[in-house]
C-alpha positions in Angstrom: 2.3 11.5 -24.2 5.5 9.9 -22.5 6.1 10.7 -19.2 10.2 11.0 -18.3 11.6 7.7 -16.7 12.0 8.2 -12.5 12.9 5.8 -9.9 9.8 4.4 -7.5 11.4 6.4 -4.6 11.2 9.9 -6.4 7.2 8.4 -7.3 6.3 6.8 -3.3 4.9 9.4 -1.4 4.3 12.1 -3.5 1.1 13.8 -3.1 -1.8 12.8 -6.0 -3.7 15.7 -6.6 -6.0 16.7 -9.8 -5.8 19.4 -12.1 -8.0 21.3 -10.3 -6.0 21.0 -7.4 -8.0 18.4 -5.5 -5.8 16.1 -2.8 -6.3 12.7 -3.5 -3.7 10.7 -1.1 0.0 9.8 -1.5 1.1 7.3 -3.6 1.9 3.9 -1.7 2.8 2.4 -4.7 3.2 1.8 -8.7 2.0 -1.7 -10.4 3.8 -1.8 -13.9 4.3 -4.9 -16.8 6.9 -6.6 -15.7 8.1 -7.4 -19.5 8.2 -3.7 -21.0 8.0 -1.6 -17.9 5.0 0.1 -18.5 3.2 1.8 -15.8 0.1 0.8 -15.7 -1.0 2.4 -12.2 -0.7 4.0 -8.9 -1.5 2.7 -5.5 -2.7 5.5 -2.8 -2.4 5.1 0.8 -4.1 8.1 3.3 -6.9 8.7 0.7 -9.0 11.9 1.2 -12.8 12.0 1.6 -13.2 13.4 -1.7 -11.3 10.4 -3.6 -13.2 8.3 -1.6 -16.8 9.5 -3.1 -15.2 9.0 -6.6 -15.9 5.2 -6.2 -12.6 4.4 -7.8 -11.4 0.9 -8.3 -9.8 -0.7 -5.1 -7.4 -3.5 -4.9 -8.4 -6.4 -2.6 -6.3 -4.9 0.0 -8.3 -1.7 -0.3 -6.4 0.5 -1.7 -6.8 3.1 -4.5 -6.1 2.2 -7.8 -5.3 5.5 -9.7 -5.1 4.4 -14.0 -1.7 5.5 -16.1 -3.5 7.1 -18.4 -5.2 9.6 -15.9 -1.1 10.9 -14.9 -0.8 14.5 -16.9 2.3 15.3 -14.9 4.8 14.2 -12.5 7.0 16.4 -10.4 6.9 18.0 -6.9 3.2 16.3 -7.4 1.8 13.6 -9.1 -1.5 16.1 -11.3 -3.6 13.6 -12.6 -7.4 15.0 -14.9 -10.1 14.0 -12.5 -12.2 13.7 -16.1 -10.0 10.3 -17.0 -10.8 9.0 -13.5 -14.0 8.3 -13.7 
């Protein structure tokens, strides 16, 4: 599935949640192949407790690294399935 092209400022910010509705944190960031463009994740800043016990990968700086392929949707929130997360 290909998600519709969007500028990093409509992407910063938005709030990560799950399918099921679970608040994960705000995206701080995207890191993406520089040659193609490809996404390949998002950075979270203000993570929640709950994101926090899902002992997902962190960047050296700490931050939450949230996989492309977990994204089902973007749009007033960034939905991602809890399921590919882990």
């Amino acid at each position: 599935m290909a998600l519709e092209k969007r500028p990093l400022r409509q992407i910063v910010s938005k709030l990560v949640v799950t399918k099921e509705g679970k608040r994960l944190g705000l995206v701080k960031d995207i890191t993406f192949e520089s040659k193609t463009g490809e996404l390949l994740q998002l950075l979270l800043k203000e993570a929640t407790a709950y994101t926090r016990n899902l002992n997902l990968e962190l960047t050296s700086a700490k931050e939450v690294v949230v996989p492309y392929n977990s994204i089902i949707a973007i749009g007033d929130f960034v939905v991602v399935s809890e399921e590919d997360l882990v």
